[in-house]
C-alpha positions in Angstrom: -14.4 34.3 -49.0 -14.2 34.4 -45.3 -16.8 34.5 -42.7 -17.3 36.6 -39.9 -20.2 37.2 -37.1 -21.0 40.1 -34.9 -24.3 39.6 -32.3 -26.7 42.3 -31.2 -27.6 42.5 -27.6 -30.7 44.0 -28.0 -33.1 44.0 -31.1 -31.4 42.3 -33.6 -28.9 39.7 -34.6 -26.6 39.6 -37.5 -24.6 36.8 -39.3 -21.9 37.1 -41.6 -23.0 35.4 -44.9 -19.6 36.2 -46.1 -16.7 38.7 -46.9 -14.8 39.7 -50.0 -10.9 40.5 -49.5 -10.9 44.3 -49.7 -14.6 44.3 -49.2 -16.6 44.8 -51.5 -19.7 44.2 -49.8 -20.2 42.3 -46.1 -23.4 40.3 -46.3 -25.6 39.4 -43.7 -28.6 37.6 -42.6 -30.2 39.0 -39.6 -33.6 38.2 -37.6 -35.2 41.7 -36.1 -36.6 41.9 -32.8 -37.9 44.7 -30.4 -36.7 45.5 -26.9 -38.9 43.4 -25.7 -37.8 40.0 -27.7 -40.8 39.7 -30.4 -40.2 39.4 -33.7 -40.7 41.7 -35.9 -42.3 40.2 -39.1 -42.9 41.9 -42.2 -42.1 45.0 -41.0 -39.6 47.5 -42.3 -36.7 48.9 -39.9 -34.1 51.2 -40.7 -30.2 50.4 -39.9 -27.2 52.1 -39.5 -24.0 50.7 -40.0 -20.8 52.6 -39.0 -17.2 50.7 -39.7 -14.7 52.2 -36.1 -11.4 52.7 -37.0 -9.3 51.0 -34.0 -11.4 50.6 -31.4 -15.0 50.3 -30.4 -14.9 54.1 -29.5 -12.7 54.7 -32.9 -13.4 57.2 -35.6 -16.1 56.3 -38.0 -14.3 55.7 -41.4 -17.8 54.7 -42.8 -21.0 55.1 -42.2 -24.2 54.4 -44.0 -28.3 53.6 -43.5 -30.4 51.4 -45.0 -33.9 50.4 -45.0 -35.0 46.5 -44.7 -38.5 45.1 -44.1 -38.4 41.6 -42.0 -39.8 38.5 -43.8 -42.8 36.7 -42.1 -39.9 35.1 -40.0 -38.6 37.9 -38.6 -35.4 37.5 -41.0 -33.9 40.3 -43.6 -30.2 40.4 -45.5 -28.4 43.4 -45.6 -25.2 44.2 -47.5 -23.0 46.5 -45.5 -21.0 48.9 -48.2 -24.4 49.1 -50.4 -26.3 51.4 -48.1 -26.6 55.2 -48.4 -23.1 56.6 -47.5 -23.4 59.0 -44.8 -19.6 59.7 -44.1 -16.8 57.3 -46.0 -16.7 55.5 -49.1 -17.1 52.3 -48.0 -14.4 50.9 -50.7 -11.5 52.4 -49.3 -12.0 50.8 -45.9 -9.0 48.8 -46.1 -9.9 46.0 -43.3 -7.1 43.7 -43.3 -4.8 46.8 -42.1 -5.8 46.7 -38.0 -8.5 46.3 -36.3 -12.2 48.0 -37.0 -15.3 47.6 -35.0 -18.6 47.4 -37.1 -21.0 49.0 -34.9 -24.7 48.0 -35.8 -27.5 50.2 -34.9 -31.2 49.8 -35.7 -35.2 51.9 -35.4 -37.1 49.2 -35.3 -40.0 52.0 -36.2 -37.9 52.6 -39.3 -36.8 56.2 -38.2 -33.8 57.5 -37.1 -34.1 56.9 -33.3 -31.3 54.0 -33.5 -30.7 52.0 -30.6 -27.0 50.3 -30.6 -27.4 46.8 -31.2 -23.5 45.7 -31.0 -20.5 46.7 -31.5 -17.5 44.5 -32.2 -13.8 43.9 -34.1 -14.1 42.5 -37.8 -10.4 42.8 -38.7 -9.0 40.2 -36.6 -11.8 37.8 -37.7 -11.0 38.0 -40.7 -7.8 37.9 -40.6 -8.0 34.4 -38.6 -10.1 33.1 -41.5 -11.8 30.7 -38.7 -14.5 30.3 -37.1 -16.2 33.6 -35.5 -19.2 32.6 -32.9 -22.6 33.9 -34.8 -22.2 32.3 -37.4 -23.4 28.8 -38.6 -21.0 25.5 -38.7 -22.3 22.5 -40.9 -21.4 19.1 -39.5 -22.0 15.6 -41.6 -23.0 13.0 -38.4 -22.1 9.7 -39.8 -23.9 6.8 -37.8 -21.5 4.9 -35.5 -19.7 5.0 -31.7 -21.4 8.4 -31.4 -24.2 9.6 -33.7 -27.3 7.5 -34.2 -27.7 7.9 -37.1 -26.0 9.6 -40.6 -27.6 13.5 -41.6 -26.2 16.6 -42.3 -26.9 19.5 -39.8 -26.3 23.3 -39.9 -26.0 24.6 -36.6 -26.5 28.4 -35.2 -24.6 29.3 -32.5 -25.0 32.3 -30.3 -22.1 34.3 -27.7 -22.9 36.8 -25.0 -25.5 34.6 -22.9 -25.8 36.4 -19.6 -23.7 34.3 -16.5 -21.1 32.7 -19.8 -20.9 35.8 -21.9 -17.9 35.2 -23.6 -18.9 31.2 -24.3 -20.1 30.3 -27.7 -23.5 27.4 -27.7 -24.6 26.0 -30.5 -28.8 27.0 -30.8 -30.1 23.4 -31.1 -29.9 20.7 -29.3 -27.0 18.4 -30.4 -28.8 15.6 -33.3 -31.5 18.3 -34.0 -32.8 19.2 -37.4 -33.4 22.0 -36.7 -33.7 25.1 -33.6 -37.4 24.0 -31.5 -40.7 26.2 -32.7 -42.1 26.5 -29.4 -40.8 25.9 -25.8 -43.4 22.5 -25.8 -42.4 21.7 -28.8 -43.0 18.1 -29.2 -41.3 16.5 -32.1 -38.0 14.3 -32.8 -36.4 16.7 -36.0 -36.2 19.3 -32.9 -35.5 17.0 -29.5 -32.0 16.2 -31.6 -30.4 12.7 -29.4 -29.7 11.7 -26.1 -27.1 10.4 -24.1 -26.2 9.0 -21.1 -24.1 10.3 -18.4 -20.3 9.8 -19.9 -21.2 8.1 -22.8 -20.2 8.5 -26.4 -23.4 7.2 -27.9 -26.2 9.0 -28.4 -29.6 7.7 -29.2 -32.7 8.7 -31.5 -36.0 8.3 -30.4 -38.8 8.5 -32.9 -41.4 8.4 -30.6 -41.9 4.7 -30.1 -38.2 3.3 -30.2 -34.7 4.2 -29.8 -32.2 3.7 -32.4 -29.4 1.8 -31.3 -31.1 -0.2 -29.0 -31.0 0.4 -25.4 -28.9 -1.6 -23.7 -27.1 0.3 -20.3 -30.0 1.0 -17.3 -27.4 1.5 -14.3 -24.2 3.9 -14.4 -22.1 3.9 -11.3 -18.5 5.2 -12.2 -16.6 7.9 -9.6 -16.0 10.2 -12.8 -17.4 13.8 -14.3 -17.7 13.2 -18.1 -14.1 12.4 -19.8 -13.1 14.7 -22.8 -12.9 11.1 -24.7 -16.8 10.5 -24.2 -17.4 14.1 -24.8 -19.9 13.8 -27.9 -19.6 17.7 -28.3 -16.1 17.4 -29.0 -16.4 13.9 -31.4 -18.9 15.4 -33.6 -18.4 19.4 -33.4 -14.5 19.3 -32.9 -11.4 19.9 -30.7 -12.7 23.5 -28.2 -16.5 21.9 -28.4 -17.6 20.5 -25.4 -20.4 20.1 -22.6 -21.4 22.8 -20.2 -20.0 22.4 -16.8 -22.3 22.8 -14.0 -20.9 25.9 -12.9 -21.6 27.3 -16.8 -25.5 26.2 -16.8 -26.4 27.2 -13.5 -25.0 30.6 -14.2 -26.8 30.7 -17.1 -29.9 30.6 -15.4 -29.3 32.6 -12.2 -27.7 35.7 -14.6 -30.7 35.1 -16.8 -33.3 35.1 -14.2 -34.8 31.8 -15.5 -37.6 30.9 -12.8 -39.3 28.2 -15.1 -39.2 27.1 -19.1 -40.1 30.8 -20.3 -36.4 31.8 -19.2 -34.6 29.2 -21.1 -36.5 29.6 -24.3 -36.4 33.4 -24.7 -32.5 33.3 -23.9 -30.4 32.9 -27.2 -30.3 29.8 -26.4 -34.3 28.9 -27.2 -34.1 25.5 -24.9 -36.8 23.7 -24.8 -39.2 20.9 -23.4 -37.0 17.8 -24.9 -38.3 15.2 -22.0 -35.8 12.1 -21.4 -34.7 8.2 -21.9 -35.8 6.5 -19.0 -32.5 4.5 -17.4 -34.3 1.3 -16.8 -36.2 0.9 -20.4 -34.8 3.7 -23.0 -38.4 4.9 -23.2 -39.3 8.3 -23.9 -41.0 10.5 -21.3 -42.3 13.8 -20.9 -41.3 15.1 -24.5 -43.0 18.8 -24.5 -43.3 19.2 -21.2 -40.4 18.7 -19.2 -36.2 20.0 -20.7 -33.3 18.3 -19.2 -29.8 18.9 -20.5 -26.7 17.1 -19.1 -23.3 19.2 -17.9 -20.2 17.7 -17.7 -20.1 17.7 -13.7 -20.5 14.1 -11.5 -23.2 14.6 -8.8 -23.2 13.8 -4.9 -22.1 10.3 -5.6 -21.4 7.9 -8.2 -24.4 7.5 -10.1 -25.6 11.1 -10.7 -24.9 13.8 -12.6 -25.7 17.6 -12.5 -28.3 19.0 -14.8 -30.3 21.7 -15.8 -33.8 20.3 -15.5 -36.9 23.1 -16.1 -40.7 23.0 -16.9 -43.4 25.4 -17.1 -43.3 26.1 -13.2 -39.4 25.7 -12.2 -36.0 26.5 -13.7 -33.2 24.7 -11.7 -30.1 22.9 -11.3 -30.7 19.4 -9.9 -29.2 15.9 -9.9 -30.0 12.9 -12.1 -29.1 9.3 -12.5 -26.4 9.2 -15.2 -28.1 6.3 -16.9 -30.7 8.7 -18.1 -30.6 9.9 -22.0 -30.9 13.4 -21.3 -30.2 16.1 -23.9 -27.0 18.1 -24.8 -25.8 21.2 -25.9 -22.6 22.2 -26.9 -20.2 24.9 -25.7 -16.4 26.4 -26.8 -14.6 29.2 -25.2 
């Protein structure tokens, strides 16, 4: 069984549960949204789902609709090849031949007015067998030089985030649970850990304490953040790695964030994750304040570039390095 992802980029997104050689079925597990970015919950909405023969503006070999209604999260799974057959028989779609585009289109009013969510290749995804951005990576942290502490984590990730649209970013902060419920969202499962400018270890704080101990309050090194110390790349993998500062501030001028409401309605869902203080490890401003470390030195040797926002700013700024500020992760 391979897996295989293809994003909307308007109403809806879609991950590949999984694919059968000569496809039987493609499964997926999507969360519906209207053009505005709400969820829809418990709502039905009508698909269609046409497999492109060669391009995205190929012939339709197959075509078919189907009906879902949304769960009370938003979420639905559809299985493409067991929908009403408009044009095609879905089984002698032969997928490992060339290259076809699935082209996912949706009616959020469950009609058939059907906006085009996406369109992208699914051959050569499967053919690679790897990993396709959309869909989820698990990663066992084991407690050591770089995680905190030992869990298992399933991460989302997301592509086509306006200023780095052909990036992939996981959808949590690295050490989280779980993806934030709110922008303010105050609580450790979704702050994930934080580091340090250049550092390999990361640190937990429940609230009261940090887990190692805190033990470095002044950075001062003439360096951006060396692939060795990247904890993206130690605990995701080789291609994972910190956002330069070019990539983040990008981000937010191409997606127009002006305070916190930018970075949590991206794809990203960033939120208020606070800090670790450089001189004490404490925690401050968790809920009210998000600040997430790039790869990129600052003006001089003791800061580094971040993206720092709240509810009335959105902005690229420096930092001291021996702040525990949070990270996400990024692979071309």
């Amino acid at each position: 069984m391979k897996s295989i992802f293809l994003s909307s980029f308007l109403c809806l997104s879609l991950s590949v549960i999984g694919l059968f050689a000569q496809a039987q079925t493609i499964a997926y597990q999507g969360t519906a949204v209207n053009a505005t970015g709400q969820l829809l919950t418990n709502q039905s909405v009508a698909l269609r789902l046409s497999v492109l023969d060669g391009s995205a503006t190929g012939t339709a070999v197959y075509v078919e609709t189907q009906a879902k209604t949304s769960s009370a999260s938003g979420t639905f799974t559809v299985q493409v090849g067991a929908g009403t057959a408009v044009t095609g028989t879905f089984a002698s779609v032969n997928l490992m031949a060339n290259t076809h585009f699935l082209k996912v289109e949706m009616d959020p009013a469950g009609g058939t007015n059907y906006v085009l969510l996406s369109n992208g290749p699914v051959a050569a995804s499967i053919a690679v067998g790897g990993f396709v951005c959309g869909s989820p990576i698990i990663i066992n942290h084991t407690a050591g030089a770089v995680a905190p502490v030992s869990k298992s984590v399933t991460y989302g990730t997301v592509t086509n985030i306006p200023g780095a649209t052909t990036k992939c970013w996981i959808t949590s902060n690295l050490g989280a649970d779980h993806q934030a419920t709110s922008v303010d969202d105050a609580s450790e499962a979704s702050a994930g850990w934080y580091w340090q400018f250049n550092r390999k270890q990361g640190y937990k704080n429940d609230g009261s304490a940090d887990t190692p101990a805190w033990t470095i309050t002044n950075i001062s090194e003439n360096s951006d953040w060396l692939t060795a110390n990247d904890p993206c790349t130690s605990e995701l993998g080789s291609g994972w790695r910190l956002p330069t500062s070019t990539e983040w501030s990008n981000a937010n001028a191409f997606g127009n964030w002006t305070d916190w409401t930018g970075p949590w309605d991206s794809g990203l869902k960033l939120h208020a994750v606070g800090f670790l203080a450089n001189s004490n490890g404490l925690l401050g401003y968790r809920g009210s304040y998000g600040h997430y470390w790039s790869s990129t030195q600052g003006s001089s040797n003791n800061l580094g570039w971040g993206l720092n926002f709240h509810s009335g700013d959105s902005s690229m700024g420096y930092s001291n390095k021996a702040d525990g500020f949070s990270v996400r992760c990024i692979t071309d």
